[in-house]
C-alpha positions as a printed NumPy array, in Angstrom:
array([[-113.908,  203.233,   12.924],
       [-112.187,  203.854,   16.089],
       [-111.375,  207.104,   17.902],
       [-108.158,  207.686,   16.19 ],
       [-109.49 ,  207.18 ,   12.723],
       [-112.634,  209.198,   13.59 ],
       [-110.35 ,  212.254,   14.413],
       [-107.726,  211.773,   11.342],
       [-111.131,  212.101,    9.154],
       [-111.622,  215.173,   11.008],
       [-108.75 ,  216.806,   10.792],
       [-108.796,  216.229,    6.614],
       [-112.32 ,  217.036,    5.991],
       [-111.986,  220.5  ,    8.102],
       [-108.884,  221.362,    6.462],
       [-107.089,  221.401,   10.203],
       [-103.682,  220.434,   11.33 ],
       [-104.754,  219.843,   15.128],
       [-107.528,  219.24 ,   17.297],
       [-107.744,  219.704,   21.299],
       [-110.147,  218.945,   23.719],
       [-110.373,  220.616,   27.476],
       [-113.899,  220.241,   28.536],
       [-114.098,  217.131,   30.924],
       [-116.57 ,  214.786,   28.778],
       [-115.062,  215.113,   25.325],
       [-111.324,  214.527,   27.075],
       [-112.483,  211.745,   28.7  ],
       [-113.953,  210.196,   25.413],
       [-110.204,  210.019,   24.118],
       [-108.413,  209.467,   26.95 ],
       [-110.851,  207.836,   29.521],
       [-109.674,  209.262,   32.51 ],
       [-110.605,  212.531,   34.251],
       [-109.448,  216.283,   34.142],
       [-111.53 ,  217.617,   36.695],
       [-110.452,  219.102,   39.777],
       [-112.885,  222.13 ,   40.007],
       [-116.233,  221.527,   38.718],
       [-117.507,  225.234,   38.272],
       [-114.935,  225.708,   35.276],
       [-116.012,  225.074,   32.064],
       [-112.478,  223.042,   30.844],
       [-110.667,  220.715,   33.304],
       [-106.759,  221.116,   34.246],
       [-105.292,  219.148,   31.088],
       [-106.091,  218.717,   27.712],
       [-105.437,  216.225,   25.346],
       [-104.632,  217.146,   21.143],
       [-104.497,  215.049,   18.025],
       [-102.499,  215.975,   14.857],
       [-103.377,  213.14 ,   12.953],
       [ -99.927,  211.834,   14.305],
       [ -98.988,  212.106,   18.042],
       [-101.207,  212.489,   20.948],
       [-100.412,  215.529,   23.429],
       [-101.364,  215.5  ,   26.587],
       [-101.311,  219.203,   28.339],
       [-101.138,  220.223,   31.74 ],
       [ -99.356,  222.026,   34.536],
       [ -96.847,  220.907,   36.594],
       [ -99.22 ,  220.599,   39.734],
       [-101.383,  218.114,   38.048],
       [ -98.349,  216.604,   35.956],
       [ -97.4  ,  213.054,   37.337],
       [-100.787,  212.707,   38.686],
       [-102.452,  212.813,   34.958],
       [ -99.955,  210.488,   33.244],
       [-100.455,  207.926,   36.09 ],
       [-103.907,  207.818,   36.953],
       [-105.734,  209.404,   34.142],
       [-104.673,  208.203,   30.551],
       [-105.937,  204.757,   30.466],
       [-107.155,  204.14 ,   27.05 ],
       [-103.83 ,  205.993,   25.588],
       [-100.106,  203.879,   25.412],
       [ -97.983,  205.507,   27.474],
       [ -95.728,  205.134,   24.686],
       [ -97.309,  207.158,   22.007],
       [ -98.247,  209.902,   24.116],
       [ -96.739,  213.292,   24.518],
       [ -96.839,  214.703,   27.846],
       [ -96.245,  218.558,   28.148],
       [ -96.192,  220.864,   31.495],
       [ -96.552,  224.579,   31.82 ],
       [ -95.894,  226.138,   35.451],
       [ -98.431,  226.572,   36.981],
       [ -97.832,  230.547,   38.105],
       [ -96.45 ,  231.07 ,   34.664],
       [ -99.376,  230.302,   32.184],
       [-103.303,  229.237,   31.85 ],
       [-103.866,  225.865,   30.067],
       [-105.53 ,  227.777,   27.321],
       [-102.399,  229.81 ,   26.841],
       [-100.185,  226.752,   26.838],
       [-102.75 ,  225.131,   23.948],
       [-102.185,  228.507,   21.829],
       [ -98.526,  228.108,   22.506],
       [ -98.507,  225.062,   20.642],
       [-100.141,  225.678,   17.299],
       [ -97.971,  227.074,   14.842],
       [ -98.797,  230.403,   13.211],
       [ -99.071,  228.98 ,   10.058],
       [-101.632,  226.145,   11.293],
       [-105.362,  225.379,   11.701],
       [-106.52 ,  224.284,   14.562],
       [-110.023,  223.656,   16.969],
       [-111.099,  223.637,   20.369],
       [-113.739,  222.755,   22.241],
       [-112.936,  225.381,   24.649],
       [-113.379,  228.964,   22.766],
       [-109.285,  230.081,   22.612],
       [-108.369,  233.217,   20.195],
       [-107.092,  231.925,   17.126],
       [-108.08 ,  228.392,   17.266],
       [-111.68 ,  227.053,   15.736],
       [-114.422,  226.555,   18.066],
       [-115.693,  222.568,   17.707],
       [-118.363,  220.655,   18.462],
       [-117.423,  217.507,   19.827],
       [-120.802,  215.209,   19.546],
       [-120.332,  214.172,   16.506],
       [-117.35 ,  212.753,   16.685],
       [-118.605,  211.013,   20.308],
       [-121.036,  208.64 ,   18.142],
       [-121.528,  205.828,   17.432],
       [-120.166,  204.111,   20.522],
       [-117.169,  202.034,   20.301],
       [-116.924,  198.1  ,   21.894],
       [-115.332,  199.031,   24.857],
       [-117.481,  202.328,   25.334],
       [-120.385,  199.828,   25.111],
       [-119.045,  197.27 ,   27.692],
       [-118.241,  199.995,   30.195],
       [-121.999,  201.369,   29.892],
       [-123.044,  198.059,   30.637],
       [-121.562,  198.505,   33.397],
       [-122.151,  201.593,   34.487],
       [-126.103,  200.974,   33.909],
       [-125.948,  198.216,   36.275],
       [-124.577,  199.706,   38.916],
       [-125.864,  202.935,   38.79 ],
       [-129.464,  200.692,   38.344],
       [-128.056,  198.508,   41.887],
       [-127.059,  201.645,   44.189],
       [-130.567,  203.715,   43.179],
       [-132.899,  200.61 ,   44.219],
       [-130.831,  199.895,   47.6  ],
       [-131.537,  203.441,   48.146],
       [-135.288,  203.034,   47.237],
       [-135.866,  199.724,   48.755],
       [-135.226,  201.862,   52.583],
       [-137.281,  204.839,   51.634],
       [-140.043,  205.632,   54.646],
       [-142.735,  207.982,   54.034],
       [-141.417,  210.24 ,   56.52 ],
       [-138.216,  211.145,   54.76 ],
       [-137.192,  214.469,   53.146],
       [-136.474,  214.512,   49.963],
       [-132.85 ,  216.364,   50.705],
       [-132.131,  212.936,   52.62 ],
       [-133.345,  210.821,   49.891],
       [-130.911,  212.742,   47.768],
       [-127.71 ,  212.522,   50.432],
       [-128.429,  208.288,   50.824],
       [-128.389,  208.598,   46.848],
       [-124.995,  210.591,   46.354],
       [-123.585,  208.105,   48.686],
       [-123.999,  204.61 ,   47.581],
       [-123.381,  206.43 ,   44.331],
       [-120.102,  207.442,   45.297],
       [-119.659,  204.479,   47.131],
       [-119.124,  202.753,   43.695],
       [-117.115,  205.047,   42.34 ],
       [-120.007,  206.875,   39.944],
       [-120.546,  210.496,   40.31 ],
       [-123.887,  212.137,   40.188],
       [-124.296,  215.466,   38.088],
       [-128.303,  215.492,   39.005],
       [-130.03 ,  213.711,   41.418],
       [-133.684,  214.481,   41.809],
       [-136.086,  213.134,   44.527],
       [-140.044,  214.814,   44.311],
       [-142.571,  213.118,   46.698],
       [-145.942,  212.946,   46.341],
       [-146.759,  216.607,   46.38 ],
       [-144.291,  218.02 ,   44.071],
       [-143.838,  214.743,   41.822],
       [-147.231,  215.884,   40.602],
       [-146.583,  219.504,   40.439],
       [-142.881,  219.944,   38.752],
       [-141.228,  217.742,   36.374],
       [-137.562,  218.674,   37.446],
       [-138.537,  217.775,   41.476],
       [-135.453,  219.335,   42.964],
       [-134.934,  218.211,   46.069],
       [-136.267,  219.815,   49.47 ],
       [-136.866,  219.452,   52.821],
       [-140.377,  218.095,   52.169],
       [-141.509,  214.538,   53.231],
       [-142.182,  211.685,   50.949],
       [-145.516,  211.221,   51.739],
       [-147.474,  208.708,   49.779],
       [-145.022,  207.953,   47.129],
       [-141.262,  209.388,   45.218],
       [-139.98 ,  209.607,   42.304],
       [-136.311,  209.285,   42.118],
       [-134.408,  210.493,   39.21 ],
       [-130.521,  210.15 ,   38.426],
       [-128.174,  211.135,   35.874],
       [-124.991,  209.196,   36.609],
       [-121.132,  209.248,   35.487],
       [-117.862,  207.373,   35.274],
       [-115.166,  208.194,   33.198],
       [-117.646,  210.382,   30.793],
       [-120.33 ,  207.959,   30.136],
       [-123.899,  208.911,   31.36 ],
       [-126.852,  206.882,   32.642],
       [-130.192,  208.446,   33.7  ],
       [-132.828,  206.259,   35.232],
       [-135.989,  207.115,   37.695],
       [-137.293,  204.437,   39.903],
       [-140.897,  204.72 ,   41.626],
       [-141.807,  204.104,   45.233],
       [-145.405,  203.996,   46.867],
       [-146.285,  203.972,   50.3  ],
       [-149.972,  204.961,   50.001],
       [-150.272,  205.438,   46.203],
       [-152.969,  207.411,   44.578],
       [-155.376,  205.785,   42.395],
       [-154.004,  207.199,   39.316],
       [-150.513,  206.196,   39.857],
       [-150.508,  202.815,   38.248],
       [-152.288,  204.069,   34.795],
       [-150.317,  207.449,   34.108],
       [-146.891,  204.745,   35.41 ],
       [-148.053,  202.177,   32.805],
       [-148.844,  205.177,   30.02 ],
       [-145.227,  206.59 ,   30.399],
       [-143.474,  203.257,   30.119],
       [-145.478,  202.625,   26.665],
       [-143.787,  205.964,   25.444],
       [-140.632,  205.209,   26.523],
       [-141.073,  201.831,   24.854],
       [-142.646,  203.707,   21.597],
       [-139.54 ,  205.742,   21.66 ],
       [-136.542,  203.024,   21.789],
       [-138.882,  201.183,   19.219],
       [-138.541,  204.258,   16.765],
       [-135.288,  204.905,   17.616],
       [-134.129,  201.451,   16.486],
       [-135.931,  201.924,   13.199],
       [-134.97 ,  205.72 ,   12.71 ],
       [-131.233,  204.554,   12.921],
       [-131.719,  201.901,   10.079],
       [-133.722,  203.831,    7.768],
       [-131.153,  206.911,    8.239],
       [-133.75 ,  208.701,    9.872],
       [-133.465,  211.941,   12.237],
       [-134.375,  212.628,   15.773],
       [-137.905,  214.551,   14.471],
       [-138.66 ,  211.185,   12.961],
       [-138.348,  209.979,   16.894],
       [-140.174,  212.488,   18.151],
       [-143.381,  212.155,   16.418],
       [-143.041,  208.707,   17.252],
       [-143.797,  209.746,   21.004],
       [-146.155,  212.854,   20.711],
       [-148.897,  209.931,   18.346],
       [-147.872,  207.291,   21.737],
       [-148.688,  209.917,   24.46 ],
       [-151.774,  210.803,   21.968],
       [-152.865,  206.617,   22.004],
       [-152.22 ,  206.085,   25.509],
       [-154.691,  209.344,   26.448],
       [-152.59 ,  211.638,   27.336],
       [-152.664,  213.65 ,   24.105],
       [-150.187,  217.222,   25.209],
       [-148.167,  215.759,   27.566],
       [-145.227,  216.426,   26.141],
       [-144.997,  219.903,   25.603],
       [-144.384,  220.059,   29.817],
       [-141.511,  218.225,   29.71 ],
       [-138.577,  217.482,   27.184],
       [-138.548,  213.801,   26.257],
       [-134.784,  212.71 ,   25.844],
       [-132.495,  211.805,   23.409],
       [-129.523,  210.343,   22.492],
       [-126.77 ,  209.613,   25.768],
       [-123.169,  208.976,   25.86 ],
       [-120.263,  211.477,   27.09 ],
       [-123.09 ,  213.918,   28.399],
       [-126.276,  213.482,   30.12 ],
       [-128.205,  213.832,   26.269],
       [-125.931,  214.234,   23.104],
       [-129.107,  215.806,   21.761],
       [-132.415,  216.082,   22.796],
       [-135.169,  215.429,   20.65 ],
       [-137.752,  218.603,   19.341],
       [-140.115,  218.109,   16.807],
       [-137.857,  219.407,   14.129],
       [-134.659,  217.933,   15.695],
       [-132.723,  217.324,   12.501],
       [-130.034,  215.003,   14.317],
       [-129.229,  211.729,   13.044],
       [-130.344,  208.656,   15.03 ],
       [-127.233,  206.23 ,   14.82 ],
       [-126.411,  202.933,   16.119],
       [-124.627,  201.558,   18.204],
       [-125.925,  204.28 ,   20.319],
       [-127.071,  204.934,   23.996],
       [-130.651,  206.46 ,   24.479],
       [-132.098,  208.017,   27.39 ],
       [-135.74 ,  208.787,   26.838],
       [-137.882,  210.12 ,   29.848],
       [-141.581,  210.592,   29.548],
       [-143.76 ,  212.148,   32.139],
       [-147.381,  211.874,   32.773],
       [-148.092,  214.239,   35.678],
       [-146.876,  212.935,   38.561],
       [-145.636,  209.359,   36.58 ],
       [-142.411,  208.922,   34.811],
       [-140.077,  206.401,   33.112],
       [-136.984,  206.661,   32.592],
       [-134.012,  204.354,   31.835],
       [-130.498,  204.014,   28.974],
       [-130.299,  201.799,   26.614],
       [-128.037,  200.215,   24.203],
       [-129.681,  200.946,   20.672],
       [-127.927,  198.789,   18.14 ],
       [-129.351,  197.11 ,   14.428],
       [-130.167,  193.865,   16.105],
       [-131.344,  194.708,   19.677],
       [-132.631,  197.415,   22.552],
       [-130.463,  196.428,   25.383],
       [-131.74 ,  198.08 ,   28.339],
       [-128.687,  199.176,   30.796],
       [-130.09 ,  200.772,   34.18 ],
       [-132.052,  197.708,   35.657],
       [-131.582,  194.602,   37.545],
       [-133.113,  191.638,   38.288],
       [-134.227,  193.005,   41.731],
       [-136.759,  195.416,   41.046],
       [-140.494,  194.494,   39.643],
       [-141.323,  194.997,   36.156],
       [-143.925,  195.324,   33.673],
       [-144.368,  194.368,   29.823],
       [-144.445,  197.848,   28.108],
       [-145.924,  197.141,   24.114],
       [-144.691,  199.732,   22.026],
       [-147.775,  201.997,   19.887],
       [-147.138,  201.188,   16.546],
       [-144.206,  199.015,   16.688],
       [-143.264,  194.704,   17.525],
       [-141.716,  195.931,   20.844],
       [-142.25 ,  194.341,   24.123],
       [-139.956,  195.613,   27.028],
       [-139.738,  194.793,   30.885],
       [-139.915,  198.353,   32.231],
       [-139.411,  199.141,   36.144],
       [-142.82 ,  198.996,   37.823],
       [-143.848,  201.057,   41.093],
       [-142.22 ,  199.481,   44.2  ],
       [-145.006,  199.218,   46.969],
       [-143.509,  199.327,   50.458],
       [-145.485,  199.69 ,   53.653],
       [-145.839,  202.78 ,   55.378]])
């Protein structure tokens, strides 16, 4: 079912005549271009509707020619409606009012007065073909600019510069980076979320991204040692067998029609097996990925289905140890997307499932 279709089933199961979408990830899932200009707002500067007919495409004059020419790229010029408001004269959630009858149902995903509020994600999954090819993409180059980064790394850098080389050969390709996290050896083993700061390295890093191009997201972490502690190698290999437990189950939860609970206890028996029993209750474990950094997140009750083809970004910590990476969940395979063939690996065996995966290993580089 493609995009279209999913939103003309929409539209007749809610009983609506319209549906519009502002916020920056869902209007890139129909449109896959960009709306963003100011990145503290909430919705971007157009917004794109379906009727079940015609596609309109709303913005102010400003941003006008720019949108139609640079931003639409999965719509035919031809079938879509372009509409301007000044800019002086109205607010792009005025102009989406304006154009919803008074006798007509509509949905945002922007809260407007008199339109329904929606919620997007389900209509974002399962991923189409070319969704899927341009994560494969993504993936790999998001995987490429975070090791050249890595490969460079000196004990003796701060974390804030870890995080500014990051940004840039991020940017460099043309992939934005909504969180970029860099903890050395200190605070690696003291927060989970190691925001970055003007602290050194020291003996090793973690580096964690969340990465995006025209609304798809890839996380990843990579691991560099200098002067590793003892530990580091066991608590690395224990995370990668939960992240391996947890693609495993998430292939099987999405074709026995299973939810993301199902998932879930899948990881909290492999962090148990591995001996590391309570590990996850000090940091969330992932979920599902797509047109935002998780689509859902996985709790032990989580009643979400698990669907394929479907992106996955599961990220379990042992203190001080994580593994992290996307991947391409479909019937037949787990296709991992943020790695290369430049970075060492090791086989991660899956607790309780027939699932061997090469997982990134911890780069050693001398001090």
């Amino acid at each position: 079912m493609d995009k279209r279709e999913r939103l003309e089933a929409y539209l007749e199961s809610n009983g609506l005549d319209s549906v519009w979408f502002a916020r920056p990830n869902s209007f890139a899932w129909l449109t896959g271009g960009s709306n963003v200009i100011d990145r503290e707002t909430e919705s971007g500067v157009a917004a794109v509707g379906y009727d079940g007919t015609d596609v309109r495409v709303v913005t102010n004059n400003i941003e006008a020619d720019r949108i139609a020419a640079e931003e639409l790229p999965d719509l035919d010029a031809e079938d879509v409606s372009l509409e301007t408001y000044s800019w002086h004269a109205s607010s792009l959630g005025d102009a989406i009012a304006g154009r919803v009858g008074t006798d007509e149902r509509a949905a945002a995903d922007v809260d407007l007065p008199g339109l329904e509020r929606i919620d997007p994600t389900p209509l974002r999954q399962p991923l189409t073909e070319q969704d899927r090819e341009r994560y494969r993409t993504l993936g790999r180059e998001t995987a490429a600019a975070v090791e050249s980064v890595c490969r460079e790394l000196r004990a003796e850098d701060t974390e804030h510069e870890v995080a500014s080389a990051l940004r840039v050969a991020l940017t460099a390709r043309d992939i934005e980076a909504p969180v970029v996290l860099v903890g050395g050896a200190e605070r690696a083993q003291e927060y989970r979320h190691y925001t970055p700061t003007t602290a050194e390295l020291g003996d090793y890093v973690l580096v964690s991204v969340t990465t995006q191009r025209a609304g798809l997201h890839a996380s990843c972490t990579r691991t560099v040692a200098f002067d590793p502690p003892a530990w580091l190698e066991e608590r690395h290999a224990a995370a990668t067998r939960v992240e391996t437990t947890a693609l495993a189950a998430t292939q099987q939860a999405a074709l026995e029609g299973e939810s993301a609970g199902t998932v879930f206890s899948a990881i909290r028996d492999a962090y148990d097996v591995v001996g590391y029993d309570g590990e996850w209750e000090y940091h969330h474990q992932g979920g599902a990925a797509g047109f935002a950094g998780r689509e859902w997140i996985a709790t032990p009750d989580h009643r979400a289905p698990v669907i394929e083809p479907m992106a996955y970004a599961w990220n379990p910590t042992v203190q001080g140890a994580k593994s992290e990476g996307t991947a391409l969940v479909t019937a037949e395979s787990v296709e991992e997307l943020t790695t290369t063939d430049r970075w060492p690996t090791t086989t991660a065996t899956a607790v309780g499932y027939e699932l061997e995966l090469e997982r990134p290993a911890v780069l050693g580089l001398e001090e």
